[in-house]
C-alpha positions in Angstrom: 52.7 39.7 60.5 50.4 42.5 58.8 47.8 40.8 56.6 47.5 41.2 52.8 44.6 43.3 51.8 41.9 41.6 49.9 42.6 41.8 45.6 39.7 43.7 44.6 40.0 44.2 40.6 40.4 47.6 39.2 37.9 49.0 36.1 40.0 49.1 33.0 39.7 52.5 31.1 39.7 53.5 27.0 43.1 53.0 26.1 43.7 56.3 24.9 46.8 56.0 23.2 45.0 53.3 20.6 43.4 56.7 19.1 46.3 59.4 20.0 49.1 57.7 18.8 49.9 56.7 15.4 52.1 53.6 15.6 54.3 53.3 13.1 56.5 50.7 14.1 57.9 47.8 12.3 55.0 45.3 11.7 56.8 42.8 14.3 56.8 45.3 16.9 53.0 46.3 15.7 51.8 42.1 16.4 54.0 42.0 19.5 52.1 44.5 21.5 48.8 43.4 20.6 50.2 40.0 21.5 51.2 41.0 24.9 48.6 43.3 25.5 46.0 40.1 25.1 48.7 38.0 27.7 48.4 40.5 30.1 44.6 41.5 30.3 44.4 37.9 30.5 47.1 36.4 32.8 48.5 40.2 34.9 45.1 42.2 35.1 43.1 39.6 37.4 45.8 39.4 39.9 47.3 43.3 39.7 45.7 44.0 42.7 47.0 40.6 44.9 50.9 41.4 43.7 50.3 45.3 44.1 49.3 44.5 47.9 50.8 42.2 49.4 53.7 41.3 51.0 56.6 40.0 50.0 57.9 37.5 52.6 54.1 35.9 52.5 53.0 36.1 48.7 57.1 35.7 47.2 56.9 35.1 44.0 54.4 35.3 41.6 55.2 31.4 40.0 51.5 31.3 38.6 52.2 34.6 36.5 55.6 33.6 35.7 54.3 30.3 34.5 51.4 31.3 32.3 53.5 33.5 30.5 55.8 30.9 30.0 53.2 29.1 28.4 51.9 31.4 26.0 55.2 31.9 25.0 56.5 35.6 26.2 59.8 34.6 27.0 61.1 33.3 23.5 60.1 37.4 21.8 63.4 38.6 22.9 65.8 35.3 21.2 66.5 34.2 17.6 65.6 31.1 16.8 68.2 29.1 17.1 68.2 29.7 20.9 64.4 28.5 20.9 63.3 32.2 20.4 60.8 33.7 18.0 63.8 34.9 15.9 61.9 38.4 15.3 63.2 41.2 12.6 63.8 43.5 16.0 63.8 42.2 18.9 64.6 44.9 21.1 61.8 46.8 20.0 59.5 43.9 20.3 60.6 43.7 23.7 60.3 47.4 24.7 56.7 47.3 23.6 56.1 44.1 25.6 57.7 45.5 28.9 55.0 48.7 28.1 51.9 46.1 27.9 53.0 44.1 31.1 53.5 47.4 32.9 50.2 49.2 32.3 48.9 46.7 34.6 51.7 45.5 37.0 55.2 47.1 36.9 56.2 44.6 39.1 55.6 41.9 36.1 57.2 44.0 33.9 60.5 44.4 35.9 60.2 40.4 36.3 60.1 39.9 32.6 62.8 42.4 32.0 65.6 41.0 34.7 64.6 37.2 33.1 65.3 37.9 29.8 66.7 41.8 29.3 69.3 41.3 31.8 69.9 37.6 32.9 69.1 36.3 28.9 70.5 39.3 26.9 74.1 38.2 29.4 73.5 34.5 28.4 72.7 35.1 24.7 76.3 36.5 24.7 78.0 33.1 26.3 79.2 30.0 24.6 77.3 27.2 22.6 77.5 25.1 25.4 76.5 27.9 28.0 73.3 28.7 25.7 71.9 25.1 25.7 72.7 24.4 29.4 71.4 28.1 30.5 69.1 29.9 28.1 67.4 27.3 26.7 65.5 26.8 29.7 65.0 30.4 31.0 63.4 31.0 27.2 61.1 28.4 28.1 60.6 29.2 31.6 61.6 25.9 32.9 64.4 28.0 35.3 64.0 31.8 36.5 66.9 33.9 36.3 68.6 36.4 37.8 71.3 39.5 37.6 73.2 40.4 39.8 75.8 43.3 40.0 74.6 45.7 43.0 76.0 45.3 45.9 75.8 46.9 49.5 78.3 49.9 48.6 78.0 49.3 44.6 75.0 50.1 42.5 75.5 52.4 40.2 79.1 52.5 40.8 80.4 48.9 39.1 83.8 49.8 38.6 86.4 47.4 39.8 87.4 49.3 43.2 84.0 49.3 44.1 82.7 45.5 43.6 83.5 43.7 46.6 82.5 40.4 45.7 85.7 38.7 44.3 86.6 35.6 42.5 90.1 33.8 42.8 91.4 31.6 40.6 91.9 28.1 42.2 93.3 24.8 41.1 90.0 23.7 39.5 88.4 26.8 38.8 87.3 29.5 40.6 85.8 30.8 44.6 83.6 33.3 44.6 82.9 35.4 47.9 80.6 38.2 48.7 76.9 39.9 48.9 74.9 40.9 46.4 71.8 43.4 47.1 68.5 43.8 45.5 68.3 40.7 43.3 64.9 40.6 41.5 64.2 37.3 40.9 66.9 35.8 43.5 64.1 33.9 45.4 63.3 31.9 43.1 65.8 31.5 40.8 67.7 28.5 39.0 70.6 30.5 37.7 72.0 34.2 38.6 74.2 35.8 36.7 77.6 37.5 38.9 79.9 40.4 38.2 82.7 39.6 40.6 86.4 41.5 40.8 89.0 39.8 39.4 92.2 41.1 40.7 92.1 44.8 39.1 89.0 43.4 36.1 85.5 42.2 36.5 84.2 39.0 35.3 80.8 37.6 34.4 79.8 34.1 36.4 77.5 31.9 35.5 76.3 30.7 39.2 73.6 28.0 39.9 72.1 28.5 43.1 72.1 25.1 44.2 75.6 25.2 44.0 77.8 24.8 47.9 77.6 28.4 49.6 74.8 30.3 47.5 72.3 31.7 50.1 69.2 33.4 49.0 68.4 36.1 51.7 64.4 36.8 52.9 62.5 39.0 50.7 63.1 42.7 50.9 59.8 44.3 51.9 59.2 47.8 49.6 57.2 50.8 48.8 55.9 49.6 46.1 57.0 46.5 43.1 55.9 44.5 45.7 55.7 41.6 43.1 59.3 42.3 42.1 60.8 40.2 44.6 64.3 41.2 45.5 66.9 39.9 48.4 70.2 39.5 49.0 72.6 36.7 47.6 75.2 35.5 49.6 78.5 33.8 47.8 80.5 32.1 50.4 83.4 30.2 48.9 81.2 29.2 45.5 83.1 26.7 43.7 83.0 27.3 39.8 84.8 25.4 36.9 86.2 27.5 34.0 82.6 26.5 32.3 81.1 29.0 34.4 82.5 32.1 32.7 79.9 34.2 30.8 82.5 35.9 28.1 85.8 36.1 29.1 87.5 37.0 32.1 88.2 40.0 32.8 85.4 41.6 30.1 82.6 41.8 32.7 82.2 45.0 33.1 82.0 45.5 29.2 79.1 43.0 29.2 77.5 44.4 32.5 77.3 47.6 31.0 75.4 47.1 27.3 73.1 44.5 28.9 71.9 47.6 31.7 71.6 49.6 28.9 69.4 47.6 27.3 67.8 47.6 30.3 67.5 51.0 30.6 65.5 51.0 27.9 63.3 48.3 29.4 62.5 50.6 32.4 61.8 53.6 29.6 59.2 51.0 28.4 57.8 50.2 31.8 57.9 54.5 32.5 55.5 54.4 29.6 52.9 52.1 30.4 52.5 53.3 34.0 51.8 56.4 32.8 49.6 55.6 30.0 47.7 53.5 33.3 47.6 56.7 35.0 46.4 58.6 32.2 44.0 56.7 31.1 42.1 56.5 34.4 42.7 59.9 34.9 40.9 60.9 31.2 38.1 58.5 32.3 37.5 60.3 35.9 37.8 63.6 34.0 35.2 62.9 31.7 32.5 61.2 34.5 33.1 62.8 37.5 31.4 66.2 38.4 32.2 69.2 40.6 30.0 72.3 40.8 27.4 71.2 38.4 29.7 70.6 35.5 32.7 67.8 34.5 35.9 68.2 35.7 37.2 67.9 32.3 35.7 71.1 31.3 37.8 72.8 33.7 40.6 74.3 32.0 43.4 73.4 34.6 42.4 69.4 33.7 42.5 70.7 30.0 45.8 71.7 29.4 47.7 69.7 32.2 46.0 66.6 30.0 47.2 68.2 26.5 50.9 68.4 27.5 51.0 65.1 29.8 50.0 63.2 26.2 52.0 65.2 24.5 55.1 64.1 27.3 53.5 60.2 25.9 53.8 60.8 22.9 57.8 61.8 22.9 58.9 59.1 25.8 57.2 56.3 23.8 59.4 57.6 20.6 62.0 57.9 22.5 62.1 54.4 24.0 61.5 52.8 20.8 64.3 54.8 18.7 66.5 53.7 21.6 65.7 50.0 21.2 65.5 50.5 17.4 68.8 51.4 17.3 69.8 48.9 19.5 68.0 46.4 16.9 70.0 48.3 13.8 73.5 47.0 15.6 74.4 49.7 18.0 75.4 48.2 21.1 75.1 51.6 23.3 72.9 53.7 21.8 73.2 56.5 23.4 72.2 59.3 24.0 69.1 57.7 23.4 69.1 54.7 26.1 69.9 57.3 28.8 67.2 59.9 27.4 64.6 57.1 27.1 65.4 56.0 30.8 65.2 59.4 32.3 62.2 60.6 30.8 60.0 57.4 30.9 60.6 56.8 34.7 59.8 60.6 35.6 57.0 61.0 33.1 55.6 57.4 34.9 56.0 59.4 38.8 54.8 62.5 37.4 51.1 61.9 35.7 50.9 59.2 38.9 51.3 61.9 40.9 48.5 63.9 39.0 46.1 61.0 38.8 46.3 60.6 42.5 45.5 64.4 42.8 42.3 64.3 40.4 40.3 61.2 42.5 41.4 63.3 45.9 40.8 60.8 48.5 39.6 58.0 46.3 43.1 58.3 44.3 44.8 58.1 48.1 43.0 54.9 48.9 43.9 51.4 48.3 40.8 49.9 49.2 37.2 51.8 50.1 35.6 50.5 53.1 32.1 51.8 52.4 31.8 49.5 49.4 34.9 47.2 48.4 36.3 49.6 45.7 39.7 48.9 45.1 41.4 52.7 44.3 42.4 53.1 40.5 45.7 54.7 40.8 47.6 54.4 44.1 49.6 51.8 43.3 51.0 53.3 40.2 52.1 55.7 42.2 53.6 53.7 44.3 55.7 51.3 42.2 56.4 54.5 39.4 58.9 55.6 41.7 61.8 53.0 41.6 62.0 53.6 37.9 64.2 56.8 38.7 66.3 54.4 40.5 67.2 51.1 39.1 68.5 50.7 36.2 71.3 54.1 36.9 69.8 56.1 38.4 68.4 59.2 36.5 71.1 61.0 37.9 73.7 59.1 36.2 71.5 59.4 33.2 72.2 63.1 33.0 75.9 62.3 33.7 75.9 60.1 30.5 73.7 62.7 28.8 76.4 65.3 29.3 79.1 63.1 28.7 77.7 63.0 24.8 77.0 67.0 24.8 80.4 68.6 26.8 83.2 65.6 26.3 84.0 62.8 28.8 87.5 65.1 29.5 85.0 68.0 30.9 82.5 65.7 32.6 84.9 63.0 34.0 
């Protein structure tokens, strides 16, 4: 058993964007991120560092950020009202800009928040009456965590129905579900996880309890970096489900699989984006105060111009993200190319200025912890949890695929 380093706090820079960029996005979306970014300097920031290093199997889940969140009320900005939501004029948008503010300081919170209410409440929101008071209700108020589940050992970004293994067959009461999902965020601690299963040649959405007969949550997977996103494996072995349990109807799974992820998508755009505002910002602050040969490093022209076009890389993925969600928000239920453009240039933008803050502190941007005097190290594990943004999600891969798709024809592209 390794042990868990000690959670030193890191110093929180200017927040350049606040005079760079010129918001102008509906007034919601406006009192949403200043909303959020109050929740999480006040409930993420004191307890980055802890979730950032440490280890899965011993810290799990972070139920005391989960539940203060909860409590000031970050789970109902995604829902209308009558689901016990804040019923905003865009809600996509005012969700985007949340998953921004709760990744400038942990993207591991971030991806939590997105998977609870992006994937596993966007999938509910689309169920029955019934369905929504049993099941959303309490994820919008936090009283159960949820989860999404549609990767599997040999399907991830594949979902058609050849490649999902895990199957459901109709029986005289309902339904058995069989197989193994992979990389569950959330599945640890979860009251309700949401299945795409094979139904004969069609996929279907489940509704699945986990303290239903044959649902086992696997240990914690131990990663890189999200170390606070806590994923495992789910095991289905002869689940019993009634009709009830149907998100949508059979055989439309894959449909609703496919707009939910690419609202997410846009959610991981969002979370690109504050990780690399994070790394900017620190990076602009060491620029300015640190000195090399007698002068600042900022006066160096390398820093100069690298700094001019990373805000300027900001500046277009934030747009990008929000015209994506906005869209979304206007009725569009794919809108693409945007969703896929958002995706891919968020998460790389995020690995990219990482990448350079860790070059500009040299060793101290290589270092988790200094020894000499307790200082935790400003960037390193931005660097480390940036990178599973060009992964999850579709990878960015199969965001150029869809990309193409729009530009040379699907009969060219396949």
């Amino acid at each position: 058993m390794r042990e868990t380093p000690e959670a030193t706090s890191v110093p929180t820079p200017e927040r350049i964007a606040d005079r760079l960029y010129h918001d102008d996005s509906p007034t919601d979306v406006l009192e949403v991120r200043e909303l959020v970014r109050s929740m999480a300097r006040d409930v993420v920031a004191p307890v980055a560092a802890r979730i950032a290093n440490g280890d899965e199997r011993i810290d799990g889940f972070a139920r005391d950020v989960f539940g203060a969140l909860a409590e000031r009320g970050l789970y109902r900005v995604p829902f209308p009202t009558a689901v016990g939501g804040d019923g905003r004029d865009h809600p996509a948008a005012c969700t985007a800009v949340a998953v921004e503010e709760l990744a400038y300081h942990s993207n591991s919170i971030a991806a939590m928040f997105d998977v609870h209410c992006i994937l596993a409440g966007n999938a509910l929101a689309q169920g029955s009456t019934a369905q929504q008071d049993d099941w959303l209700l309490p994820v919008i108020s936090g009283d159960v965590v949820a989860a999404f589940a549609t990767s599997e050992p040999a399907a991830s970004s594949d979902l058609t129905p050849a490649a999902v293994q895990t199957t459901a067959v109709r029986t005289a009461t309902g339904w058995k579900l069989r197989g193994r999902k992979r990389w569950i965020t959330n599945a640890v601690a979860a009251g309700v996880i949401i299945v795409l299963a094979s139904t004969a040649d069609r996929l279907t959405t489940f509704i699945v309890p986990t303290r239903a007969e044959g649902v086992t949550i696997g240990p914690a997977d131990r990663k890189l970096g999200n170390r606070g996103q806590i994923t495992s494996d789910v095991i289905l072995d002869d689940v019993e489900l009634s009709d009830d349990h149907v998100l949508g109807e059979v055989g439309n799974g894959l449909k609703i699989a496919l707009q939910t992820l690419t609202y997410g998508r846009i959610g991981i755009a969002a979370a690109g984006v504050g990780m690399a505002q994070a790394a900017f910002d620190h990076m602009a602050h060491h620029l300015t105060t640190r000195e090399a040969f007698g002068r600042r490093l900022g006066s160096m022209q390398h820093w100069q111009f690298l700094m001019a076009e990373r805000a300027t890389e900001l500046e277009m993925a934030r747009s990008l993200y929000l015209k994506a969600a906005l869209r979304l928000d206007a009725g569009v239920r794919f809108p693409e190319p945007e969703a896929a453009m958002a995706k891919m240039v968020g998460s790389r933008l995020a690995v990219d200025i990482a990448r350079d803050a860790v070059q500009a502190f040299g060793g101290f941007g290589f270092t988790i912890e200094r020894g000499g005097d307790g200082a935790a190290g400003p960037v390193e594990a931005i660097y480390r949890d940036s990178k599973i943004g060009e992964i999850y999600e579709g990878t960015n891969e199969i965001q150029r695929w869809v990309i193409a798709r729009q530009i040379l024809g699907r009969e060219i592209t396949g």
